[in-house]
C-alpha positions in Angstrom: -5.9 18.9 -51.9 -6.1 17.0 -48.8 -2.9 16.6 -46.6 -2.1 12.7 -46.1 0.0 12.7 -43.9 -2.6 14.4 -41.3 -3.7 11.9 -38.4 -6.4 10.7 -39.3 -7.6 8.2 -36.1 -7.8 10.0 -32.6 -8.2 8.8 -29.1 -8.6 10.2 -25.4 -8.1 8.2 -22.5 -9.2 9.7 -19.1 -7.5 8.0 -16.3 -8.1 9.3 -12.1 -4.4 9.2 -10.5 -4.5 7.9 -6.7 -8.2 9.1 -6.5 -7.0 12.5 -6.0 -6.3 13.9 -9.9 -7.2 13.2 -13.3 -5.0 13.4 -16.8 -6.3 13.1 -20.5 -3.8 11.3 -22.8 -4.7 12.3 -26.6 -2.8 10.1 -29.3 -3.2 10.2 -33.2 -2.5 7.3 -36.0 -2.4 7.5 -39.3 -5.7 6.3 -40.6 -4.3 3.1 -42.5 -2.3 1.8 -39.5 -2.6 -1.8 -38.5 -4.4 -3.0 -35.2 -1.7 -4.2 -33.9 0.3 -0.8 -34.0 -2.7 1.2 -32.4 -2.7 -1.7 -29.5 0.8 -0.9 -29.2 0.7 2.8 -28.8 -2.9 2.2 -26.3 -0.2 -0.4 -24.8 2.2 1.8 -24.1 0.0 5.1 -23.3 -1.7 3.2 -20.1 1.8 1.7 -19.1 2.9 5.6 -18.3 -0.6 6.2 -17.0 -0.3 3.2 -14.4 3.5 4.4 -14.2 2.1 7.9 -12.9 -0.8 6.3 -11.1 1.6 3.8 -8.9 3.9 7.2 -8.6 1.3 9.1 -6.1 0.5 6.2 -5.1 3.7 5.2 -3.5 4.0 8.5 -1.7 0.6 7.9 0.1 1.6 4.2 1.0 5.1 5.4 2.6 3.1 7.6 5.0 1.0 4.4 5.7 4.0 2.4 6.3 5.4 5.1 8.5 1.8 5.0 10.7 2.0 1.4 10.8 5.4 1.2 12.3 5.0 3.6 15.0 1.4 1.9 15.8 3.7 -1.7 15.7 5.9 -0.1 17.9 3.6 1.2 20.4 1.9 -1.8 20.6 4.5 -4.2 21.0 5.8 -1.7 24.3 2.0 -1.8 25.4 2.6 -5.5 25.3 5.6 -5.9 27.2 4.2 -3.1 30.2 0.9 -4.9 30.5 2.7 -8.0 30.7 4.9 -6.8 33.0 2.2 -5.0 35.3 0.7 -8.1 35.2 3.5 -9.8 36.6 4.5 -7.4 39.5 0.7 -7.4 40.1 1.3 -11.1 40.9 4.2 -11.0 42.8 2.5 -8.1 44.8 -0.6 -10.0 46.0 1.7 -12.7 47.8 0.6 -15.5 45.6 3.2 -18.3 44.6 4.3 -19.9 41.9 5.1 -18.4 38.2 2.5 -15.9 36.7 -0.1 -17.5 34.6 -2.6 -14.8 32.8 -6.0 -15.6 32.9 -9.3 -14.1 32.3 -9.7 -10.9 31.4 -5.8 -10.4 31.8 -5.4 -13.4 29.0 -7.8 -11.7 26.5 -6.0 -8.6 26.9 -2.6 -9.7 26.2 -4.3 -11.8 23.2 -5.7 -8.9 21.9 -2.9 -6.7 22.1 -0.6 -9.9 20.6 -3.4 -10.3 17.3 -2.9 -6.6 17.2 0.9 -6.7 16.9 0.6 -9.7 14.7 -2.5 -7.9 12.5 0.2 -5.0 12.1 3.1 -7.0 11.0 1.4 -8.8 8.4 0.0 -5.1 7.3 3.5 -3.7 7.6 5.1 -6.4 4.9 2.4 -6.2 3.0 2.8 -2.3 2.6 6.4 -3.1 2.2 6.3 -5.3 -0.5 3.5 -2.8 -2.3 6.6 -0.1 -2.0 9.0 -2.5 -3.2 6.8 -3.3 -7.0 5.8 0.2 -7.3 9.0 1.7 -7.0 10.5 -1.2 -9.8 7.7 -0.1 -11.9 8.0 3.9 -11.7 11.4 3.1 -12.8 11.9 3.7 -16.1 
């Protein structure tokens, strides 16, 4: 005699984590359940696998973040020594009036500013992804 309570309706989901591991999620139903329930238990089974996905995912944006600051750093004190090299460069060579870059000494302190700003944008960005990924690892 067959046994009826026995699942009768299987699935496997195959998900990657971070691009760095993989996980198979098997789930059974009883063969007379309704649509709705088996997109509520698929529902729920890829909410933990994005849960465990945005998990090692955080951990690889912190060290991100943590690179991104110390470049932001290092670029804003680039920016204030060329600046002021620039300036005692000025005052050295006797000329008056107030230092004004130009040329080559504009593009560089343009380039190094787009930088700084290129890595703030970058750092909030990273910041907010932290932010949402750890409210949704929270369970």
């Amino acid at each position: 005699m067959p046994d009826d309570t026995a699942p009768a309706l299987g699935f496997s989901i195959v998900a990657t984590l971070n691009n760095k591991r993989q996980i198979t999620v098997q789930s059974f139903v009883p063969l007379d359940t309704s649509k709705e329930e088996i997109a509520k238990t698929l529902d729920k089974i890829l909410d933990q696998l994005d849960r465990q996905d945005t998990r090692y995912r955080l951990h690889d944006l912190k060290i991100l973040l943590e690179r991104d600051e110390k470049s932001l750093a290092q670029h804003i004190s680039q920016a204030a020594d060329l600046q002021n090299a620039y300036v005692a460069e000025h005052a050295a060579s006797g000329r008056r009036g107030e230092y004004e870059p130009k040329g080559t000494q504009k593009t560089n302190i343009e380039n190094v500013r787009k930088t700084i700003e290129a890595l703030k944008e970058q750092v909030a960005k990273i910041k907010v992804e932290i932010k949402e990924g750890e409210s949704l690892v929270k369970v």
